[in-house]
C-alpha positions in Angstrom: 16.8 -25.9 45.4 18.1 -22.2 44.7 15.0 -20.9 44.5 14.3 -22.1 48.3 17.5 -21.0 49.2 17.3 -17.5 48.3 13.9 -17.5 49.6 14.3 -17.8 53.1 10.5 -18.7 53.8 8.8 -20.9 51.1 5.9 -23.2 49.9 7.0 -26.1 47.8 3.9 -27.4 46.3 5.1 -29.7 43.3 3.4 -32.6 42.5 3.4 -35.8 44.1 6.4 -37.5 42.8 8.3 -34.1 42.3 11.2 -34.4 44.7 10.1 -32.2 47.3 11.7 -34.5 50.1 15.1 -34.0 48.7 15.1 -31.0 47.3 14.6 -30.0 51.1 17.4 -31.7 51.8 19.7 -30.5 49.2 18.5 -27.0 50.3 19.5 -27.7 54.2 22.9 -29.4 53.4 23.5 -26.5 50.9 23.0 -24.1 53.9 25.1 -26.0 55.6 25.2 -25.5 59.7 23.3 -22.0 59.8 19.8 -24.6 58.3 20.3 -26.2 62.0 19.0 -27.5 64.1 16.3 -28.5 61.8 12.8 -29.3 62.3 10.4 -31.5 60.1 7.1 -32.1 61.1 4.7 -34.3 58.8 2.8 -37.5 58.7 3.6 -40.4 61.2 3.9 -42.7 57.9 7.0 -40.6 56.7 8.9 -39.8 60.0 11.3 -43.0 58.8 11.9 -42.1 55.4 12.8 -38.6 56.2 15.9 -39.8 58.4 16.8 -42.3 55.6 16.6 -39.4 52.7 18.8 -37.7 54.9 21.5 -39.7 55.1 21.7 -39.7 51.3 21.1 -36.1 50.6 22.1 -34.2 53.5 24.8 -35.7 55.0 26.0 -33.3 57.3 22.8 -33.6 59.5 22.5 -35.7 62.2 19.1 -36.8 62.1 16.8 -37.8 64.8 13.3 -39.2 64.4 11.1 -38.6 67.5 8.9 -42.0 68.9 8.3 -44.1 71.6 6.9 -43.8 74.8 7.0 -40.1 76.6 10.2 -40.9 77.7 11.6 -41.8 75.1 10.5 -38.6 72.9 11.6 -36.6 75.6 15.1 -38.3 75.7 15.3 -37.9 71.4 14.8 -34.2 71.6 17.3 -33.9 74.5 19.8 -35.8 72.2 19.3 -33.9 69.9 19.3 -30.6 71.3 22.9 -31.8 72.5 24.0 -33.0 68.4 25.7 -31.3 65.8 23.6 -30.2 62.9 20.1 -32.1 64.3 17.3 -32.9 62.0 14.8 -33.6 64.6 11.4 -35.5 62.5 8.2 -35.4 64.5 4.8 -36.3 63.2 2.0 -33.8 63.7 0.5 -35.7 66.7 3.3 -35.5 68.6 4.3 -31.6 68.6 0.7 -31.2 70.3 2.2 -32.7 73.1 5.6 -31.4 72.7 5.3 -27.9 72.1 2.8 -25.0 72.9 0.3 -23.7 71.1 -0.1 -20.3 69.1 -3.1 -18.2 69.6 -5.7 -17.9 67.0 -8.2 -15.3 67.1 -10.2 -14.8 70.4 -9.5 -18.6 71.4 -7.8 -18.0 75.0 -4.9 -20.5 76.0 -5.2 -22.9 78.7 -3.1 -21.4 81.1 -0.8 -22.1 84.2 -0.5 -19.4 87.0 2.9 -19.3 85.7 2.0 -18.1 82.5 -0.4 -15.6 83.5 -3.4 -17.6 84.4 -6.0 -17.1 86.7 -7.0 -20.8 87.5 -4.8 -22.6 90.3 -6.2 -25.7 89.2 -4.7 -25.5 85.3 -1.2 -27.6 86.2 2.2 -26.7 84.1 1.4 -30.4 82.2 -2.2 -29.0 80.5 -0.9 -25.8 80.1 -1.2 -24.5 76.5 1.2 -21.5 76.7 4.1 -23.1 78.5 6.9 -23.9 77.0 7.7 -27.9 76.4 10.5 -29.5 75.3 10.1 -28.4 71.4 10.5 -25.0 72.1 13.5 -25.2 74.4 15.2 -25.2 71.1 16.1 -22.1 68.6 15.1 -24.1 65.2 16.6 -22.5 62.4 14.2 -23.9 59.4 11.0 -25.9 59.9 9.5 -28.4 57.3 6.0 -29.2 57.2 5.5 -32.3 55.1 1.8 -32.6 53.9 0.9 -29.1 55.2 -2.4 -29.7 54.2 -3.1 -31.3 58.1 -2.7 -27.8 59.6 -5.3 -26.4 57.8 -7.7 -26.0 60.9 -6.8 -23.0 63.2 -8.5 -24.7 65.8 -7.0 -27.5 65.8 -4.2 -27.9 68.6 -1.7 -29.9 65.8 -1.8 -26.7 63.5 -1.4 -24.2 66.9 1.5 -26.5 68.1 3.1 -26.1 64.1 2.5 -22.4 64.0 3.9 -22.2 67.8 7.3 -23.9 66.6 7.3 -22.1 62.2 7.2 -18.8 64.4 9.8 -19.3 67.2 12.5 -19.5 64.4 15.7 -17.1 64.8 
């Protein structure tokens, strides 16, 4: 837990087993508020045991796990752009949706005209480069549980992670 502390950017790779859940946690309520808002992105299967973890071992967050319809995701991240000390959990699916992408290497973004495209017919919804409801906030640590699923650069999951990792004050 020190050793991500004092890190400030890190790769936890223990074993399976190892604690790397909560010794997240106890790194983020060790922080204390400047660790929030806080984002963790990982496998649907977790989203749920994140939030519980939480309330054991980091008990000053406020933790918010984002599912549902649209609607409903939307109205999660707006709550929680409004809470004290929000741990926002999202599975990988869902930040393609929810956030835009990075770039990677000569791959162009899909782009609106208000992002600097040149096709009218590329609406603000399909854009790639438009900011969504993910990046309207200033995350101040992400997670990525299971990192191994943004291993392809082209895949729009790993652009939407890399999008969100870099946007971090």
């Amino acid at each position: 837990v020190r050793w991500l502390i004092d890190s400030g950017s890190a790769l936890l790779a223990d074993e399976m087993g190892g604690g790397k859940t909560i010794q997240a946690l106890v790194a983020l309520e060790s922080l204390g508020a400047g660790a929030f808002p806080a984002l963790v992105i990982g496998p649907n299967s977790v989203k749920f045991n994140w939030a519980e973890e939480a309330i054991k071992w980091c008990p000053s967050a406020t933790p918010f796990v984002v599912h549902g319809s649209a609607t409903e995701r939307r109205k999660i991240i707006e709550s929680a752009s409004a809470a004290t000390n929000p741990l926002v959990v999202i599975n990988y699916e869902g930040t393609r949706t929810l956030s835009r992408l990075a770039g990677f290497g000569s791959q162009a973004l899909r782009r609106c005209v208000a992002c600097g495209g040149r096709n009218p017919s590329v609406k603000v919804t399909a854009c790639e480069a438009h900011a969504k409801e993910l990046n309207k906030i200033n995350w101040r640590t992400v997670i990525v549980d299971e990192a191994h699923r943004i291993k392809d650069p082209n895949a729009k999951q790993t652009r939407a992670a890399w999008a969100l990792g870099q946007q971090q004050s």
